[in-house]
C-alpha positions as CSV (number, residue, x, y, z in Angstrom):
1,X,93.3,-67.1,-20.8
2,X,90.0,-69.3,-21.2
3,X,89.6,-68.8,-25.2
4,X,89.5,-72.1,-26.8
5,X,92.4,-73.5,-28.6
6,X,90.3,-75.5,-31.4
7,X,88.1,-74.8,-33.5
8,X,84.3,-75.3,-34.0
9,X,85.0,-78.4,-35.9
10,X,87.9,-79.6,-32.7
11,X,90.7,-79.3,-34.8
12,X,93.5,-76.8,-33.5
13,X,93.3,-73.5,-34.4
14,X,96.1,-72.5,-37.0
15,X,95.9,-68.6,-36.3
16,X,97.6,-69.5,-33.2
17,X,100.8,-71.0,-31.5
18,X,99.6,-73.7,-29.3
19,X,102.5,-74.3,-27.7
20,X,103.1,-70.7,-26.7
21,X,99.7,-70.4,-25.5
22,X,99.4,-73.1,-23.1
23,X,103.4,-72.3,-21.8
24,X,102.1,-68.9,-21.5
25,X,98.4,-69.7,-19.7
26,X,100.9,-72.4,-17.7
27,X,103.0,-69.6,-16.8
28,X,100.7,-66.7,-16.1
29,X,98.6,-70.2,-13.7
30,X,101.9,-70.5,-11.3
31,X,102.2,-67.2,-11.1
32,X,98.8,-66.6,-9.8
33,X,98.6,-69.7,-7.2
34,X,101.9,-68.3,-6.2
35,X,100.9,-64.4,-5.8
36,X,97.5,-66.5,-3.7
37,X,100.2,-68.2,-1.5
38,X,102.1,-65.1,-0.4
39,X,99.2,-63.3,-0.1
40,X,98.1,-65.9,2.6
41,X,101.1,-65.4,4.3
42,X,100.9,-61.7,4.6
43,X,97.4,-61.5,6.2
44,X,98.5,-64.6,8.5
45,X,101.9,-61.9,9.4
46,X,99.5,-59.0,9.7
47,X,97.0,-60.8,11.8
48,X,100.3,-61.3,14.0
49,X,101.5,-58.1,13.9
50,X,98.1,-56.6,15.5
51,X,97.5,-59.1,17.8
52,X,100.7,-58.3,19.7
53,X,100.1,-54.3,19.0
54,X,96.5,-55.1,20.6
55,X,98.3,-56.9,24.1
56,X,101.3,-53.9,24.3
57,X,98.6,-51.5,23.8
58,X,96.0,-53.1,26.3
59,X,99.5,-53.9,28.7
60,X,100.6,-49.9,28.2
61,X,96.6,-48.7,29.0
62,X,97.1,-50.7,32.2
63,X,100.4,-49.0,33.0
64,X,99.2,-45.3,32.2
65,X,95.6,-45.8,34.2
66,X,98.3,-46.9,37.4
67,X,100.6,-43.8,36.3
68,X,97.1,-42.0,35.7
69,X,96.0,-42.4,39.1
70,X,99.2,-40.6,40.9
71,X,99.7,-37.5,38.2
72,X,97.4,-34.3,38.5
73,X,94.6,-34.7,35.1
74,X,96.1,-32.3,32.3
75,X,95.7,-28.7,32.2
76,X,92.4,-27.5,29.7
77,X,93.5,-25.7,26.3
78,X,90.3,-24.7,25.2
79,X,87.0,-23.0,26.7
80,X,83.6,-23.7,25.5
81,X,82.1,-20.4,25.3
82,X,79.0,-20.7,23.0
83,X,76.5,-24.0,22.2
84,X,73.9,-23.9,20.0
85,X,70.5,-25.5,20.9
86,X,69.7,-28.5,19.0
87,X,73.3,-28.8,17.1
88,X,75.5,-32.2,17.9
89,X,77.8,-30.4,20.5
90,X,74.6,-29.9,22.2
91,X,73.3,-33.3,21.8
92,X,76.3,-34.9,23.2
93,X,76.3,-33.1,26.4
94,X,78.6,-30.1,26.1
95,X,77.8,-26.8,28.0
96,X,79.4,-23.4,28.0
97,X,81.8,-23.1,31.0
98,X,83.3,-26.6,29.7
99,X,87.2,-26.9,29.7
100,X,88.7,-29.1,26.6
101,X,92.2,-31.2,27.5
102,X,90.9,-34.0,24.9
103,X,89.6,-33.9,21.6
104,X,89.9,-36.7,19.5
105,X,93.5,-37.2,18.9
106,X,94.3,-33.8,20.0
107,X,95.5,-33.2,23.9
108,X,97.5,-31.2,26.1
109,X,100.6,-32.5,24.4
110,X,99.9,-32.2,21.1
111,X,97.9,-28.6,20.8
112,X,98.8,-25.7,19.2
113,X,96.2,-24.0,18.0
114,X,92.1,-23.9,17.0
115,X,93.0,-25.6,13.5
116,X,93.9,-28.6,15.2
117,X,90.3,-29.2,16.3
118,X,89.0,-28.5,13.0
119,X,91.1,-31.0,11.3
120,X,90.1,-33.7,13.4
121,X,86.2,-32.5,13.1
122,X,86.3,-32.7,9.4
123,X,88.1,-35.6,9.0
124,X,85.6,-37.7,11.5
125,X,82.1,-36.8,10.2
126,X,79.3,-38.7,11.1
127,X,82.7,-40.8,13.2
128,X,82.2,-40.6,17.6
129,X,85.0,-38.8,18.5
130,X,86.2,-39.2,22.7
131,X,85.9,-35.5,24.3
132,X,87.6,-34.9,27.4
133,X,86.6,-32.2,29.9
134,X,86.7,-30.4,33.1
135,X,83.3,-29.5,34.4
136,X,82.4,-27.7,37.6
137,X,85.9,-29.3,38.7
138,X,85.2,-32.9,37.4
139,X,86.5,-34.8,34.6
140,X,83.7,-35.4,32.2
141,X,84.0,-37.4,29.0
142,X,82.1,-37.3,25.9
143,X,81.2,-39.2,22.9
144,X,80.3,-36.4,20.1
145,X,79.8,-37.3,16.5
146,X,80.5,-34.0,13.6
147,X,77.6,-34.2,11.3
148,X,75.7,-31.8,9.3
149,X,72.9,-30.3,10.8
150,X,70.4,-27.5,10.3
151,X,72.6,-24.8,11.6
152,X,76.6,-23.7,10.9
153,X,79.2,-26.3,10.9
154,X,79.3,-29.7,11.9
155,X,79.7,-29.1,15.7
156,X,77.5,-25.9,16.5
């Protein structure tokens, strides 16, 4: 695209079909600025797109914190039974006795079993993932981050 068309001495360079070349290089130049102009028009879309996602989400936090309010908190589907000194669970505030109905993406709703948990644990290392929990008859919630650590797994 930027090799010269001439040779050292200026005269054009006989190895080569001018005209071809700068139709081509022409050519290949509109296509480019082209390409430049819809991709300017696709960030400008998506820009659009998640601002509205961002007020319907914000507008359907506010209607399930009303809804919230007036429906019993979900029912726990795990039990902490074991935390080991020093590890991040420990870190980030969880205690045996604890009762899980959020973790991460996974809730009530969505459970079905331990691999669940792990999934989202090794797909968020070093990432804070929200933890929701009964405690002592409250609702406690948690930022916990899954990293390595001295002791087994990223949680302990």
């Amino acid at each position: 695209m930027d090799g010269p068309l001439v040779d050292v001495e200026g005269f054009p360079r006989a190895d080569v079909d001018l005209y071809k070349v700068r139709t081509a290089r022409h050519s290949i130049s509109c296509l480019q600025n082209d390409h430049k102009a819809i991709m300017v028009e696709i960030e400008e879309a998506l820009h659009k797109v998640h601002a509205t996602a961002r007020v319907r989400h914000e507008k359907d936090e506010t209607k399930m914190e009303a809804t919230e309010q007036s429906v019993s908190p979900p029912s726990p589907f795990a039990l902490v039974d074991a935390v080991t000194q020093g590890s991040p669970a420990f870190q980030a505030g969880l205690r045996v006795g604890d009762e899980i109905m959020e973790f991460g993406s996974v809730n009530t709703q969505n459970f079905r079993n331990l691999r669940d948990i792990a999934s989202v644990v090794q797909h968020s290392e070093g990432k804070s993932l929200r933890v929701g929990l009964f405690r002592n008859g409250q609702e406690v919630h948690l930022n916990l981050t899954p990293r390595n650590w001295s002791g087994r797994g990223l949680l302990g």
